[in-house]
MARMARBA-444074 format. One record per residue (C-alpha): residue number from 1; residue in one letter; x, z, y. Coordinates in Angstrom, 3 decimals. Layout:
N
+------+-------+----------+----------+----------+
| sepa | lumro |        x |        z |        y |
+------+-------+----------+----------+----------+
|  NUM |     A |        X |        Z |        Y |
...
+------+-------+----------+----------+----------+
This chain:
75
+------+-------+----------+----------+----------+
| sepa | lumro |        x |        z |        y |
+------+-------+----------+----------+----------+
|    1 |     X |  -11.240 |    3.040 |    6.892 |
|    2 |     X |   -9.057 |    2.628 |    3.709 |
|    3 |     X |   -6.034 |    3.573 |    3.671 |
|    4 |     X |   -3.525 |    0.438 |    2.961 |
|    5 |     X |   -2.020 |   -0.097 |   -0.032 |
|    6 |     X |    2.079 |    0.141 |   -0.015 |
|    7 |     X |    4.112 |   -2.923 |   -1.262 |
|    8 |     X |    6.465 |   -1.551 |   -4.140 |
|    9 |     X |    8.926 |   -2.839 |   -6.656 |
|   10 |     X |    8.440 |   -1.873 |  -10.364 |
|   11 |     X |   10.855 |    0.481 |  -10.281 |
|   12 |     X |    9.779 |    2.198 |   -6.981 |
|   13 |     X |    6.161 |    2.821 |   -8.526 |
|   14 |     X |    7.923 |    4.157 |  -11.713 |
|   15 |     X |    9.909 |    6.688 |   -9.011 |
|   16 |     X |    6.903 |    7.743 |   -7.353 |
|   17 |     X |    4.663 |    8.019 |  -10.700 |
|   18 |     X |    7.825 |   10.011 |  -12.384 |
|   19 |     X |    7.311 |   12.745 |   -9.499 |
|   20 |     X |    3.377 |   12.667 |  -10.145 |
|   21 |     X |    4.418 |   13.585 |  -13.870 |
|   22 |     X |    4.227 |   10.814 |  -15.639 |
|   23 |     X |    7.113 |   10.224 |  -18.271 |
|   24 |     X |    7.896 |    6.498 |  -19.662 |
|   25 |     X |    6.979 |    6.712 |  -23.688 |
|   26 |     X |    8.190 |    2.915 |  -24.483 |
|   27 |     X |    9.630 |   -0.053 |  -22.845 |
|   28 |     X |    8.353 |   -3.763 |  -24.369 |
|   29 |     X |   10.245 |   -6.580 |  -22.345 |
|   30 |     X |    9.971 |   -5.642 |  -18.539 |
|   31 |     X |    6.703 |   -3.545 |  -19.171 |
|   32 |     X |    7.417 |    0.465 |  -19.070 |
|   33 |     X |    4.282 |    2.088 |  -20.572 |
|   34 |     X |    3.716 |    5.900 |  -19.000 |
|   35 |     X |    2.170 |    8.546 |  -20.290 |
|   36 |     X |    0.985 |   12.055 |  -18.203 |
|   37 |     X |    1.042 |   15.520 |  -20.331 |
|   38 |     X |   -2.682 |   15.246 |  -20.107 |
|   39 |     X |   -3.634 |   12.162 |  -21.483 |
|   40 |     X |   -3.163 |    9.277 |  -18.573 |
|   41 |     X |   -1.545 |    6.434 |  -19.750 |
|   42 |     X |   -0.826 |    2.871 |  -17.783 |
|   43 |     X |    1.577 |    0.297 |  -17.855 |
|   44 |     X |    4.340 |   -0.721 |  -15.264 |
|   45 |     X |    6.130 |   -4.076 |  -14.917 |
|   46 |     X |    9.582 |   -4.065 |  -13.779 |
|   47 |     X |   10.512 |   -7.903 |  -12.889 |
|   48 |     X |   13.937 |   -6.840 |  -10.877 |
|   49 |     X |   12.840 |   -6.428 |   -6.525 |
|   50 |     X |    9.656 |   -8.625 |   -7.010 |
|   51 |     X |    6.358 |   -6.460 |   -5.603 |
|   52 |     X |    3.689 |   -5.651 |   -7.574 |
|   53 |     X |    0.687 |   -7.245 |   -6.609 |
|   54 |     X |   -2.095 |   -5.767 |   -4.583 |
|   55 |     X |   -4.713 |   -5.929 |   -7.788 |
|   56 |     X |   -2.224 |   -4.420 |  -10.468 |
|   57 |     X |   -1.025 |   -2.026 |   -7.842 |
|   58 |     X |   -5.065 |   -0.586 |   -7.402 |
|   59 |     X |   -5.644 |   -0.857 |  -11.822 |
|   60 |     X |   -2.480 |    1.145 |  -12.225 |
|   61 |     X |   -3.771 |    3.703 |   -9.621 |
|   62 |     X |   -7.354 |    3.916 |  -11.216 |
|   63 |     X |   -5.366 |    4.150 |  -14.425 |
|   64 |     X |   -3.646 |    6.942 |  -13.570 |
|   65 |     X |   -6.319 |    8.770 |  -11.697 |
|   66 |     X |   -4.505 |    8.848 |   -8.470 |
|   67 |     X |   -5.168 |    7.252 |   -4.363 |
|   68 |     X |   -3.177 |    5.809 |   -2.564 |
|   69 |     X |   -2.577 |    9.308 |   -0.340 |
|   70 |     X |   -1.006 |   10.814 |   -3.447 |
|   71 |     X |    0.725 |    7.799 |   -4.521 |
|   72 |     X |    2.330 |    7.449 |   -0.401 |
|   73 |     X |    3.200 |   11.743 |   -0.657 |
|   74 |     X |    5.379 |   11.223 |   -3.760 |
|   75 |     X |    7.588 |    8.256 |   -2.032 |
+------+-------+----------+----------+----------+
């Protein structure tokens, strides 16, 4: 069975990716693009408390090479 995916804000998700490693490189509007010393790179929309969606949540997790185990450790 697969693990379920967590509902997060924006800015939770940049939290929990900012403890994987990744650093924010630029901000455009509400979207926070990330960038990991070696080479991983996604993008993160902050719009205030609203969720991200489960879709975006699973590209931004294939983006950044992660599951959702590692993603649920560093919350």
């Amino acid at each position: 069975m697969t693990p379920k995916r967590p509902v997060l804000s924006g800015k939770e998700l940049l939290r929990a990716l900012g403890k994987l490693g990744f650093e924010v490189v630029r901000v455009r509007g509400s979207h926070h693009f990330l960038r990991h010393s070696d080479g991983r790179v996604t993008v993160v929309p902050v719009h205030g408390k609203e969720p991200i969606g489960r879709g975006l949540l699973g590209k931004i997790l294939h983006d950044c090479r992660i599951t959702v185990e590692e993603l649920g450790r560093s919350l």
